[in-house]
N, C-alpha and C positions, 0 to 999 in steps of 0.2 A: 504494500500500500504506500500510497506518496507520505508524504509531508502532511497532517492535519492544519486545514487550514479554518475548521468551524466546529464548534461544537458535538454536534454530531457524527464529526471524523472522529472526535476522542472515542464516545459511545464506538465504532465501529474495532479500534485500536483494543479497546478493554475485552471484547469481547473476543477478539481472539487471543488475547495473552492470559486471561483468569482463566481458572478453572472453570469448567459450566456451571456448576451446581454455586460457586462464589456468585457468578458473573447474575446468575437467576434471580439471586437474594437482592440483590439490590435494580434490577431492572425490571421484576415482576410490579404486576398490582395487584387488587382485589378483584376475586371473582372473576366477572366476564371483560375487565379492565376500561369498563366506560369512562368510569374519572379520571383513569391514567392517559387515554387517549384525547380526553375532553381537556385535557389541563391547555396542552399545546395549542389543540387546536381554537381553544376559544382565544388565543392571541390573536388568530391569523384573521379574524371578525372584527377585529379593529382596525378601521384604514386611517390612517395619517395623510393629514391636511397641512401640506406645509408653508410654513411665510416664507418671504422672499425679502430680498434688500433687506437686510441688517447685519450688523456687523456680529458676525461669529467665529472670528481668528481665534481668542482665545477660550477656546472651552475651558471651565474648571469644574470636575467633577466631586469634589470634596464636599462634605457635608455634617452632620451632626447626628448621634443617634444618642436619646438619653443623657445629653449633655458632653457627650465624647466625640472628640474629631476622629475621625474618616478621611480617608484618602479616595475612596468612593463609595456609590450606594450600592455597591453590591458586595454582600455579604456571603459568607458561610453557613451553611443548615445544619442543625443538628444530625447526624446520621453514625449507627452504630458500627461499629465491628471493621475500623478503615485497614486490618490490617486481612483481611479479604481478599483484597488492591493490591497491598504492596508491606513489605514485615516492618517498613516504619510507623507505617500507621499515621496515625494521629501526629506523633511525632514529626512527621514529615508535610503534616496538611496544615500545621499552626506554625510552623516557620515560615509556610509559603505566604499566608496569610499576612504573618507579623511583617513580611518581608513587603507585604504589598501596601500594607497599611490599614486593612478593613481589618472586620470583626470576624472571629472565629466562635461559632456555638458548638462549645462539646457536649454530646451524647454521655447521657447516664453512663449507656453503655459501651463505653470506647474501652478499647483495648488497652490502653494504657491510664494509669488514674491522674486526677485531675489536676495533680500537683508535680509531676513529669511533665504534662504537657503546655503547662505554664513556665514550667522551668528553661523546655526549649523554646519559648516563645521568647522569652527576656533574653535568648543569646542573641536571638536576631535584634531585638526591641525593648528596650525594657520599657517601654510607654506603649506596647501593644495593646487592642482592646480582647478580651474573652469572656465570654457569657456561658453560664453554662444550663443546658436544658436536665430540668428534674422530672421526675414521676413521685408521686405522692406516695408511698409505701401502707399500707395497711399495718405497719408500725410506726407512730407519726415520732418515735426516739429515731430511727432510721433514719426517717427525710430530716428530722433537724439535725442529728449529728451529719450526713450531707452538708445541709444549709450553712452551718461552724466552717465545715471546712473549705468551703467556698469562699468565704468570708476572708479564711485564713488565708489563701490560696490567691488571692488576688482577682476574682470574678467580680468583676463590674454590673452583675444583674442575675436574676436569675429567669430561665425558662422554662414556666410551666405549661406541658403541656395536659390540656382538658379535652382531649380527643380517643381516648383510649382505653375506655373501660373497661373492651376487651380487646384479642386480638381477633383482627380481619381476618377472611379467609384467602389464603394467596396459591390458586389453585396449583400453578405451575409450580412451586413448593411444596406442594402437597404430593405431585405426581412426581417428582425427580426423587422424594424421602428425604430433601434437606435436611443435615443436622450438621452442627457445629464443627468443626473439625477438633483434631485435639489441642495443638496450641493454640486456641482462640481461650485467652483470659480474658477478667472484667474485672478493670484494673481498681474503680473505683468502690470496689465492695467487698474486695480484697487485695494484696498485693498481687500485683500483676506479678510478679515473678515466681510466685510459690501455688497457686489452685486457681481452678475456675471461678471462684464466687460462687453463692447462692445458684445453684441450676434448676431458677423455675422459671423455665423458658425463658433464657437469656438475661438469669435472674430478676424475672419478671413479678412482680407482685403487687402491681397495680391495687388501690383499692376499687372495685364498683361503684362504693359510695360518695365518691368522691363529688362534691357539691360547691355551691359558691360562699359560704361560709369557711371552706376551709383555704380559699383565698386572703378571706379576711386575714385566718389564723396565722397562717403564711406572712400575710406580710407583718403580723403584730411580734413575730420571732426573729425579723431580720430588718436593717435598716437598707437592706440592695433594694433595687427594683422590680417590681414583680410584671413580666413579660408574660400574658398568656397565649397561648399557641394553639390553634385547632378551631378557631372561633368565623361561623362563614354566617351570620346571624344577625342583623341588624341588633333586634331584642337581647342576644345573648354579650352580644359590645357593651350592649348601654350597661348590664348587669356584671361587667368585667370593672366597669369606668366605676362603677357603685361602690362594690367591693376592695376596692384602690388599688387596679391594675395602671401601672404607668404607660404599658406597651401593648398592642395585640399585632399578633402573628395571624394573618388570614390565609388559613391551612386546612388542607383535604386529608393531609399527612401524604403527600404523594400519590395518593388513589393509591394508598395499599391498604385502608383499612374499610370503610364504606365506601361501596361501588354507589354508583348513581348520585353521586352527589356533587354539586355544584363544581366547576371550574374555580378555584381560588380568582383568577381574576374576576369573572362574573360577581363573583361577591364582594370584593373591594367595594364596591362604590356604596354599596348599603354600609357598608362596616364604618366609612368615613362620615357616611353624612349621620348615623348614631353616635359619632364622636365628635361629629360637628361643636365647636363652644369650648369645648376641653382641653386642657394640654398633654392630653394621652397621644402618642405615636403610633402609627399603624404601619405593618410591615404587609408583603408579603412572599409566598413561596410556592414551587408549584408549576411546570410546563414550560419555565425559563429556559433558553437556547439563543436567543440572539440580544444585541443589545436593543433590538428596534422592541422587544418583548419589554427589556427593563424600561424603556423612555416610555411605552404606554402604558405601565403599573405606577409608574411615577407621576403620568398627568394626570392619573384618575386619583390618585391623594397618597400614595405610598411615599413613607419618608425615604423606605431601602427595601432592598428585595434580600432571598437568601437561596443561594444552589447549593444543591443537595447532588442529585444524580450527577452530574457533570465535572465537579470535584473528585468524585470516586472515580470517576473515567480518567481522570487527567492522572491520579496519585496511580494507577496501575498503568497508565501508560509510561510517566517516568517518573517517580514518587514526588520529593518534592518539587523537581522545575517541570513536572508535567501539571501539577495544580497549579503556580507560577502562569503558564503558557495558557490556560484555561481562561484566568482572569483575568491575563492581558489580551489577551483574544477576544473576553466580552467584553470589557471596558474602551476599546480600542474601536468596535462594534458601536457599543454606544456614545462614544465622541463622532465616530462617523454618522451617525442618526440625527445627535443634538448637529448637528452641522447644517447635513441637507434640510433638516426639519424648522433652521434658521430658529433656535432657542437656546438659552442656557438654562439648566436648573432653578426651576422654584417648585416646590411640594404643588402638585396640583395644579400647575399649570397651563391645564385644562381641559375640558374637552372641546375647545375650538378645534384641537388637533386631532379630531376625530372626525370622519364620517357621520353626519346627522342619525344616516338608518342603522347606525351599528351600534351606538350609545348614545339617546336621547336622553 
């Protein structure tokens, strides 16, 4: 194969270098994969209206996420198990990151614990951003001693994700027999170097019950930020903003967990205008592949987006300057956008640059 020169040359690169059964786990979705396919294609229903005549020599793509500069708005998504991809893992996707200057979200369940991959992160940067995404344990001594350690550790917010009561069903997982390999630790719930952690499904133990109360709880134990994640809900924003969520993630979880449901982008524009008035941030994530994808989640009110799938393609293509190559490939993508599209950055700057019959 040539030289990748888009996003989906990475996806094409990973799939012949992983193992199948790795390569499945992170490219599959739920069920009959309608969300997974919906995510993408509900970008390609936006058409761009572009100006003309104004001065756009200097793109600057920097911005602020929760009070933290950025070198761009495209972000990192939480996503487990990077060492799948490539044996550095984590390791090798929060250097790339620090190196570039965005935020890196680690995964509860990353291969390495959360206090290694901050450690590589300050070689490159020690003013790097990292957030890290939580699950609520059905022991709430768990998620707070978690929360401590984050705390310790240098996480600048925390990501809850409220998407995940249980797990989806990801059929093509189901039919290969996916299961873990044996050096896949979890590093944060044990030392990575000595056992697997807890093996209840990828040390899984989510509570069910888990409700918006225990948001509040969450944030009355920790003075970080509390980022929710999985919210495509006009109703369920305003009750995130209630509860004193600083941030919301408008997430499908990748259409790996409920099939048929909304396009993350489709749902931005409710999520924004139930947060209308507030100083809550809304991100999101989800079917991201080009930068003309990230400049129309941006006009529609997104402060930052965050790639998941496309990250893991790059760290198994060349660990870390294959994620490197990934984000300067989008970013590079979307300076060519704001270009022709004759605009620079501002949150929301609008839907003039939309097609009328595509989002009214």
């Amino acid at each position: 194969m040539s030289k990748p020169v888009c996003l989906d040359d990475y996806e094409a690169y990973a799939r012949q270098k992983m193992a199948a059964p790795h390569f499945g786990f992170f490219c599959t979705g739920a069920e009959d994969e309608v969300t997974l396919r919906r995510n993408k294609e509900a970008y390609n229903e936006l058409i761009i209206r572009p100006r003309v005549m104004v001065n756009v020599k200097n793109i600057d793509l920097s911005t602020s996420i929760l009070g933290q500069r950025i070198k761009t708005p495209i972000c990192i998504a939480p996503t487990s198990n990077h060492r799948l991809a490539h044996p550095e893992g984590e390791k090798a996707t929060v250097r790339a990151s620090a190196a570039y200057g965005t935020c890196f979200c680690l995964s509860s369940y990353s291969n390495y614990g959360m206090e290694t991959v901050v450690k590589e992160a300050t070689k490159v940067d020690p003013n790097s951003l990292q957030w890290f995404q939580l699950y609520v344990d059905r022991d709430r001594k768990v998620t707070e001693q978690m929360v401590r350690r984050c705390e310790k550790a240098g996480f600048k917010a925390i990501v809850l994700t409220v998407d995940l009561p249980t797990l989806g069903r990801r059929l093509t997982e189901e039919r290969a027999g996916f299961k873990l390999p044996d050096f896949i630790r979890f590093g944060n719930f044990q030392d990575e170097h000595s056992g697997r952690g807890p093996n209840r499904h990828f040390g899984y133990d989510v509570d069910a019950t888990l409700n918006w109360k225990d948001v509040s709880w969450l944030k009355s134990i920790t003075n970080l930020p509390i980022v929710v994640k999985g919210v495509l809900r006009g109703d369920d924003a305003a009750l995130a903003v209630k509860h004193g969520a600083q941030g919301i993630i408008v997430s499908n979880h990748g259409g790996r967990q409920l099939d048929h449901s909304p396009a993350s982008i489709e749902a931005l524009p409710e999520i924004i205008e139930a947060v209308r008035g507030t100083s809550v941030e809304v991100y999101v994530d989800g079917g991201i592949r080009h930068g003309s994808d990230v400049f129309k989640a941006l006009a529609l009110g997104a402060r930052a987006v965050f790639l998941g799938r496309p990250i893991i393609y790059g760290l198994a293509y060349n660990g870390e300057d294959g994620v490197k190559q990934v984000l300067s490939q989008i970013n590079k993508d979307l300076t060519t956008t704001m270009t022709l599209a004759v605009t620079h950055i501002q949150i929301g700057f609008c839907r003039m640059y939309f097609h009328q019959s595509d989002h009214s």
